[in-house]
C-alpha positions as CSV (number, residue, x, y, z in Angstrom):
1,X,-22.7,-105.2,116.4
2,X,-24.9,-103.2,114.0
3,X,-23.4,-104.1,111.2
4,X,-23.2,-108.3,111.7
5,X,-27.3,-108.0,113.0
6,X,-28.0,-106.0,109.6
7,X,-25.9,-108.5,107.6
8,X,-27.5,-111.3,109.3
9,X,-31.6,-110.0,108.5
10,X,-30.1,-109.7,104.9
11,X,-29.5,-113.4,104.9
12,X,-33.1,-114.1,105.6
13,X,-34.1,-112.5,102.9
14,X,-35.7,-108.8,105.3
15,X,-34.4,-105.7,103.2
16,X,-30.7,-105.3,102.2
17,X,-29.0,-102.4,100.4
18,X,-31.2,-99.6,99.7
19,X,-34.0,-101.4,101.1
20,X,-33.9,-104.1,99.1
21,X,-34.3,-107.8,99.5
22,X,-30.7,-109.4,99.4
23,X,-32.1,-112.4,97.3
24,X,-32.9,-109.3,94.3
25,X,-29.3,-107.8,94.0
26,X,-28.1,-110.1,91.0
27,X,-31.1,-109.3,89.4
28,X,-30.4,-105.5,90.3
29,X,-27.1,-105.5,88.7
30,X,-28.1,-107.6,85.4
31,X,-30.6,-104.5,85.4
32,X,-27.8,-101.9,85.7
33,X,-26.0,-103.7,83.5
34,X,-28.1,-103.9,80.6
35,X,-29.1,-100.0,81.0
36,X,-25.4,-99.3,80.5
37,X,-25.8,-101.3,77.5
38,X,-28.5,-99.6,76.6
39,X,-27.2,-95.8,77.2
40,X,-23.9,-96.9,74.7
41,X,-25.9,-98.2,72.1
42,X,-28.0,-95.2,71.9
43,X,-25.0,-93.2,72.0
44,X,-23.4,-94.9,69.3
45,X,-26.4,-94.7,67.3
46,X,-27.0,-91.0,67.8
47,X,-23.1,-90.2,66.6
48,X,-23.2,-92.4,63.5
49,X,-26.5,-91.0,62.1
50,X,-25.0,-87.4,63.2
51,X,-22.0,-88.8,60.6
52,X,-24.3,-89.5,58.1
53,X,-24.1,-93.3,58.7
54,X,-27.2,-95.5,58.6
55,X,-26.8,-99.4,60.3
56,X,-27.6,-102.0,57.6
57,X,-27.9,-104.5,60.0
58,X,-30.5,-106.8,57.8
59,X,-27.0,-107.5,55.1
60,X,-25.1,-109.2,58.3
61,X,-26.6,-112.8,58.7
62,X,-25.5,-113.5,55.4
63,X,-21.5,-113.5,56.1
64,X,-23.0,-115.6,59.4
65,X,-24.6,-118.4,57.6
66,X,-26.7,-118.9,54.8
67,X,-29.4,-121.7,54.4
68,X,-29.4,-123.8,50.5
69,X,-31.4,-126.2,49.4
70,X,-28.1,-128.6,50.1
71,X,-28.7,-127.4,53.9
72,X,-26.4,-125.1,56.1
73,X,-23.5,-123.0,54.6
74,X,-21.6,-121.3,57.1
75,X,-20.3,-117.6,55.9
76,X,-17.1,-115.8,55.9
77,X,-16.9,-114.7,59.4
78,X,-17.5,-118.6,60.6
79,X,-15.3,-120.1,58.4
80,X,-12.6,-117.5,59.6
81,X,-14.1,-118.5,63.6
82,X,-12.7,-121.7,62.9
83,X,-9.2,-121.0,61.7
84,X,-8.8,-118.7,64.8
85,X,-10.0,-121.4,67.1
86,X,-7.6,-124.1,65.6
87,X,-4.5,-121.2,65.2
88,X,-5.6,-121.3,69.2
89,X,-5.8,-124.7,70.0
90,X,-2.7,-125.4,68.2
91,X,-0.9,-122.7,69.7
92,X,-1.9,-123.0,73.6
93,X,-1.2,-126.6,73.6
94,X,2.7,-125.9,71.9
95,X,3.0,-122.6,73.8
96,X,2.5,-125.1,77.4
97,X,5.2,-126.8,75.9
98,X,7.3,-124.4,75.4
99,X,6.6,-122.8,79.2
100,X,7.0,-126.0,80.7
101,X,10.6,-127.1,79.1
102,X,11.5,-122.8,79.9
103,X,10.5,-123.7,83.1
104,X,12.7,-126.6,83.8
105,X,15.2,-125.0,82.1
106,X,15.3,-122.4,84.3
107,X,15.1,-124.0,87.9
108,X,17.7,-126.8,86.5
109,X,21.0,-126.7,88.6
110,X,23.1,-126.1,84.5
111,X,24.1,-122.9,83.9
112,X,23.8,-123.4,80.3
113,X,20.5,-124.1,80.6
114,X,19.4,-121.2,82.8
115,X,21.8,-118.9,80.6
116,X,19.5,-120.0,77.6
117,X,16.1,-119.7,79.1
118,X,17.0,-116.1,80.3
119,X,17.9,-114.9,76.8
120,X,14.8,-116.7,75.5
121,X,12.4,-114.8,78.1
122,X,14.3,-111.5,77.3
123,X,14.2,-112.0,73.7
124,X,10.6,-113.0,73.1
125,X,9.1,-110.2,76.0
126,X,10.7,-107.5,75.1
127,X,10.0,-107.6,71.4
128,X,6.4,-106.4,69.6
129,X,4.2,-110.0,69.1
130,X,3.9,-108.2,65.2
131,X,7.7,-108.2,64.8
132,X,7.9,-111.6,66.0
133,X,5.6,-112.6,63.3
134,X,7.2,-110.6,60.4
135,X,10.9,-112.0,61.3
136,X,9.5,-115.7,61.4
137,X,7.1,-115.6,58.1
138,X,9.7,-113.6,55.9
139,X,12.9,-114.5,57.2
140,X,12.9,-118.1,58.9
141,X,9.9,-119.9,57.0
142,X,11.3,-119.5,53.3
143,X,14.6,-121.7,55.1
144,X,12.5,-124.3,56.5
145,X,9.9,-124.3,54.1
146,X,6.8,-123.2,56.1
147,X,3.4,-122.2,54.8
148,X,1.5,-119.1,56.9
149,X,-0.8,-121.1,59.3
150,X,2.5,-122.5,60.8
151,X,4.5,-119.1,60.7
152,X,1.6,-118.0,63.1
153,X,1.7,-121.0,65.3
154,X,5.1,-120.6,66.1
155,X,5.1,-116.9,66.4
156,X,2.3,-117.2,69.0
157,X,3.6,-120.3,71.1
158,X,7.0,-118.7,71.4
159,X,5.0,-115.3,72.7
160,X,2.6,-116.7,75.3
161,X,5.1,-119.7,76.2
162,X,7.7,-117.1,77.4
163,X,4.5,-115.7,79.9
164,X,3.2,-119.0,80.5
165,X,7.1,-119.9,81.7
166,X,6.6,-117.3,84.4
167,X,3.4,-118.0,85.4
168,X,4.6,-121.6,85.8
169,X,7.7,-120.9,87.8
170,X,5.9,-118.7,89.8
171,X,3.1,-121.1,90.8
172,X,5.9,-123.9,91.3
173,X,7.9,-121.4,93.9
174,X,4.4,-120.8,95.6
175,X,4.5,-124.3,97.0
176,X,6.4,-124.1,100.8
177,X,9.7,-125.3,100.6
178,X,8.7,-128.4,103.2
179,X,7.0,-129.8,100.6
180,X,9.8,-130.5,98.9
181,X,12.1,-131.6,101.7
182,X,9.2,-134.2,102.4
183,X,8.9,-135.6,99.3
184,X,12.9,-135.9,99.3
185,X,12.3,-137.4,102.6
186,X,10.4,-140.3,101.2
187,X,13.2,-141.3,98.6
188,X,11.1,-139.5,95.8
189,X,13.5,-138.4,93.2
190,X,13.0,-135.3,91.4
191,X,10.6,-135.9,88.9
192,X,8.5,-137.9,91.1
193,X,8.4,-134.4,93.3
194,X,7.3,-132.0,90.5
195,X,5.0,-134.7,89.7
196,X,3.3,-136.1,92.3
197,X,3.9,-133.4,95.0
198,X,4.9,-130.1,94.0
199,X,2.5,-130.3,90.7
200,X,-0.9,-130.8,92.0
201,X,-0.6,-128.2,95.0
202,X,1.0,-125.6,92.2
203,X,-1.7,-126.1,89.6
204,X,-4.6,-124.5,91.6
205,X,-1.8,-121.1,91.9
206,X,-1.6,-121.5,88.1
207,X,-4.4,-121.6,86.7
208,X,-5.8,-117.8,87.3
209,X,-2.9,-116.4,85.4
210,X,-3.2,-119.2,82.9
211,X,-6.2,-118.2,82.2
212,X,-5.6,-114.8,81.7
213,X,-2.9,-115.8,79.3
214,X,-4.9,-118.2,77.3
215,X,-7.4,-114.8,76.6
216,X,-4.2,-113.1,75.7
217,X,-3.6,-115.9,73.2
218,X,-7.1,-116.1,71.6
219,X,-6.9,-111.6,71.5
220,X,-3.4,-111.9,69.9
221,X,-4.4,-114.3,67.7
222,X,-6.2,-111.9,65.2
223,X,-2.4,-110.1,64.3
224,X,-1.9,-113.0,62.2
225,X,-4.3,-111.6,59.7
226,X,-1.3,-109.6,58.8
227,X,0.3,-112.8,57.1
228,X,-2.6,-113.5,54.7
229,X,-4.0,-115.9,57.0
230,X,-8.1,-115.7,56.7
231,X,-8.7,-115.6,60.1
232,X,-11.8,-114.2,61.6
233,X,-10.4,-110.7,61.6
234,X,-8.9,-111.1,58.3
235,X,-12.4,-111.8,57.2
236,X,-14.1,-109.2,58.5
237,X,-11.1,-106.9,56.9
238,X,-11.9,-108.4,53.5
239,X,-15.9,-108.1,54.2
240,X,-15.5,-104.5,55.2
241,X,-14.0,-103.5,51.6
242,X,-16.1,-105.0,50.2
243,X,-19.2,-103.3,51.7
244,X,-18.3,-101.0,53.6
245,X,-20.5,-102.2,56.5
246,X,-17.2,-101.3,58.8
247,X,-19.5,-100.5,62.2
248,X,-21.8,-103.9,61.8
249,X,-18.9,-105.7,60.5
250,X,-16.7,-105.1,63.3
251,X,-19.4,-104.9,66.2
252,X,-20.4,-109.1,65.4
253,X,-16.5,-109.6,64.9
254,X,-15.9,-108.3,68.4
255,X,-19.0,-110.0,69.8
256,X,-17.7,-113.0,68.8
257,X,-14.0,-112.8,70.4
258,X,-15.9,-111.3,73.2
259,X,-18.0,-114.5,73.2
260,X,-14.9,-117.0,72.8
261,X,-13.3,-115.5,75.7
262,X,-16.2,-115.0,77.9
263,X,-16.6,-118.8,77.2
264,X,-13.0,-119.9,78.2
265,X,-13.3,-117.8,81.4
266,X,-15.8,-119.5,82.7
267,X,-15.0,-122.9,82.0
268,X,-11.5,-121.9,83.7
269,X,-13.1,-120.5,86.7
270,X,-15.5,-124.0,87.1
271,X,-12.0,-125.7,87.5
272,X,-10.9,-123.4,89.6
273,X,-14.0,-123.9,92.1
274,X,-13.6,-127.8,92.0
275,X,-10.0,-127.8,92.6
276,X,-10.6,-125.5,95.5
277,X,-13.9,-127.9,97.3
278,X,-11.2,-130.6,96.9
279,X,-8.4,-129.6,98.4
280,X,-11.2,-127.9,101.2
């Protein structure tokens, strides 16, 4: 009885936790959160001069952006930004494909057809992502003709669509099995289940472990730097030799994944809200 009176003088705004007004704790943690912050940078600071090393942080806008008399020029590190996001886009969008088809492949009544997906999921999950990548840029793209950028695509969408599969299947089993006796009910045939029926109750299962896997994608993305593609990591590889600004260098380069993801998240997690008010 305590504990529901305390919780409900919280909610009118009288003292919370540690005394202090519930309408002040998200403010309390950004505070905690940016001492943290804070504590590691000092840290970091103190054991790089301790190493002799002295941040040159002035020389980093440069491979940002520079301004010209002809206007804007965007640097190294943004150009590579933009071949990561479109190795990404490229990539998620085949590696749903790929899922999807693994999917139906596998809950198909053909045993050929489960047989196939099994090996596929085996293969590809069990194997490094860096292997993958090797074995498809030097021994299947000199057959078929194929450049770097779509080495990488392939090597990626065949990764994260073997995950996606799973996450797919498992979002699709989710759904009560009465769902799918009522939509047989109604005459629907199969595809008009998955569609209409099984699909839109599934998708709100899915989409947390999509997301997760769409992170994975944009994270796993900076390995093909390793086939001469001039992503953003392979930038900041070739901007490193060249100055040897590797702490600066590398700091922006994970800000900026760190930003991409932190971006994607969010947008995922709106959907996620909406889709749950509507079915509410």
């Amino acid at each position: 009885m305590l504990r529901v009176n305390n919780t409900c003088k919280g909610l009118k705004g009288e003292k919370g936790v540690f005394g202090f007004p519930w309408r002040l704790k998200p403010l309390i943690d950004v505070a905690k959160f940016m001492l943290l912050g804070a504590v590691l940078i000092y840290l970091i600071t103190l054991a790089t001069q301790r190493a002799g090393y002295y941040w040159q942080w002035y020389r980093i806008p440069r491979y940002l952006f520079t301004v010209t008399d002809d206007g804007l020029r965007l640097g190294p590190l943004l150009t590579g930004l933009f071949v990561t996001l479109k190795i990404t886009a490229v990539s998620m969008f085949l590696a749903f494909a790929f899922g999807l088809i693994c999917v139906l492949m596998r809950l198909s009544g053909s045993f050929c057809a489960r047989a196939l997906s099994r090996v596929y999921l085996e293969l590809i999950r069990n194997t490094p992502l860096l292997i993958q990548i090797f074995l498809i840029y030097f021994v299947i793209a000199p057959i078929f003709d194929m450049g770097s950028f779509s080495s990488a695509v392939i090597a990626l969408s065949l990764f994260e669509g073997a995950y996606i599969s799973e996450i797919l299947r498992a979002g699709i089993l989710s759904v009560p099995k009465g769902q799918w006796e009522a939509g047989y009910s109604l005459g629907l045939r199969e595809s008009d289940v998955y569609m209409h029926v099984v699909g839109p109750q599934a998708v709100k299962n899915m989409l947390p472990g999509l997301t997760g896997q769409a992170v994975s994608l944009i994270k796993d993305s900076a390995l093909v730097s390793t086939i001469a593609i001039y992503d953003l990591t392979m930038q900041g590889q070739a901007i490193v030799a060249e100055t040897f600004l590797a702490f600066e260098i590398w700091f922006v380069v994970a800000l900026i994944y760190l930003a991409m993801t932190l971006s994607l998240s969010s947008v995922m997690h709106v959907m996620e809200k909406r889709m749950g008010r509507s079915s509410a």
